[in-house]
C-alpha positions, 0 to 999 in steps of 0.5 A: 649446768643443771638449772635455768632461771629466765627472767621476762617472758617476752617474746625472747623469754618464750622463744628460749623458754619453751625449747629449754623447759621441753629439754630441762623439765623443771630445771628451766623456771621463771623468775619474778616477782608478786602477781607476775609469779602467779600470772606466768603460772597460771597462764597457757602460751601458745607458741607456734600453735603449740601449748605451753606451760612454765613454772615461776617463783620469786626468789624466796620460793627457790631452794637452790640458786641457778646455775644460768640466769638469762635475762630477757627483759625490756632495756628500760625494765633493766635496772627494775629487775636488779633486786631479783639479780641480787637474790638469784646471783653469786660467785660464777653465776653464768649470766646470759643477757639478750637484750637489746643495746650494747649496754646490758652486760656491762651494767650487769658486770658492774653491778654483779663482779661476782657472776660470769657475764657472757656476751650475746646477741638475738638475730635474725628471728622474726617473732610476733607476740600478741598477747599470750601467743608467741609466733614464728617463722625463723628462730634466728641465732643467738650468738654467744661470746666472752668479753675477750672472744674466747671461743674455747671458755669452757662456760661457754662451751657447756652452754653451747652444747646445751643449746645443740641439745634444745635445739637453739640455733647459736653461733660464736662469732669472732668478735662479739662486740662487733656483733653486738654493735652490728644488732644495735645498728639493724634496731637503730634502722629497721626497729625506729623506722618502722616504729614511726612508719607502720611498716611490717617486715614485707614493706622492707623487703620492697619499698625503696624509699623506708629502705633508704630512711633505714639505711641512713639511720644505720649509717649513721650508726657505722660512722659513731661506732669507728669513732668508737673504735668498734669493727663496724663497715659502711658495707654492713648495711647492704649485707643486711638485706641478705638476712632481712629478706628471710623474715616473714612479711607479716612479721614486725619488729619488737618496737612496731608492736611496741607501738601498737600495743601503747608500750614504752619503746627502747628509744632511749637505747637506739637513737638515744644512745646513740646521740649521747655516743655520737656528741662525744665525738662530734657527729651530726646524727640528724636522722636519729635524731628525728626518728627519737623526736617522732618517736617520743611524741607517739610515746607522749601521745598514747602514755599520758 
């Protein structure tokens, strides 16, 4: 594995990013397109205090494809940025998608057959973006997996032994779906309800009442995903706290600084998903519902 592109240089492009290109030097590189190219090369980040500076082309511009491509954009940027798979992947191309969801490799899988698809999931992590400033007080974990929890694949070895080596945190799991799904429900609960509420990290660690709002979106989610046929426990809910209650106070979700900063959220990937799922098979997602309803018109409210 000599070389990585990343695509989206978001919170999680940067938070990969940075220790990746410390690490790979110039084998780590962005990918985009038109005047993103130029603003990604001219711009300095500041992540934790510290400057960085990342190199960007388009496709055309590089003279050897990727070995690695991670994928680090918005769910509803997905389809947007296929061109750029297109150009960038071909036969055993390993592909590392962190979005949020539980749809992102599949639709990659489908689109791509020729790349290697590994299963991953961002948690745990409590970065705020604001503007070119990216900042942290727990990187999390990125936890990684191949569609049939093959723990001794050896892409995903390589892979694992890099991120040792950059200093990324990484865990492989048991079953990577279930983890997929487990993040879905913690976006699904604390994600909408603080996007409709205001609530920062610290409002979660001690107010009651957005706890229960929380709880009962993710429950919700638990009763969708047994029908589903995924591992998913009604005692998962609780066991989040354990993690929830190590991010810091000030920080936020990706969706509350969606909101404050008037961008298109990841609704349709949380409650809409999930009631699209939930009418298969005839569960009243009632909270879900309403949170997709507020959420929607906020969206309404400052988009038009």
């Amino acid at each position: 594995m000599n070389s990585i592109a990343v695509i989206g240089a978001g919170a999680l492009g940067l938070l990969y990013g940075a220790p990746l290109a410390t690490l790979l030097k110039d084998k780590l590189f962005f990918i985009a397109e038109g005047d993103r190219v130029r603003r990604i090369n001219e711009t300095v980040y500041s992540i934790n205090g510290k400057e960085h500076r990342f190199q960007a082309f388009s496709p055309d511009q590089l003279g050897e494809k990727p070995d690695i491509v991670l994928v680090a954009v918005k769910n509803h940027h997905l389809e947007s940025i296929v061109p750029l798979l297109d150009a960038l992947l071909e036969e055993g191309t390993l592909v590392v998608s962190v979005l949020n969801g539980i749809d992102s490799e599949r639709f990659i899988e489908e689109r791509f057959p020729q790349a290697k698809v590994l299963y991953s999931v961002a948690v745990g992590m409590d970065a705020v973006k604001e503007g070119n400033s990216l900042n942290y007080s727990n990187p999390g974990k990125l936890l990684l997996g191949t569609k049939n929890n093959d723990s001794r694949d050896g892409d995903l070895n390589e892979l694992t032994a890099l991120l040792d080596t950059a200093g990324i945190p990484w865990d492989v799991p048991e079953d990577i779906i279930r983890s997929l799904w487990w993040k879905w429900m913690i976006n699904i609960g604390m994600n909408q309800v603080s996007a409709v509420t205001g609530a920062p990290y610290g409002v979660f660690h001690a107010d009651k009442t957005v706890q229960a709002l929380m709880e009962d979106a993710m429950l919700e989610t638990v009763r969708v995903a047994k029908a589903e046929g995924v591992d998913l426990r009604d005692e998962d809910v609780p066991a989040w706290y354990s993690i929830m209650n190590k991010l810091g106070p000030e920080g936020k979700t990706s969706m509350l600084q969606d909101v404050e900063a008037r961008r298109k959220t990841e609704v349709e990937a949380f409650a809409g998903k999930l009631m699209e799922r939930a009418k298969k098979h005839s569960i009243p997602v009632p909270v879900n519902q309403t949170l997709f309803r507020i959420i929607k018109m906020k969206e309404l409210l400052y988009l038009t």
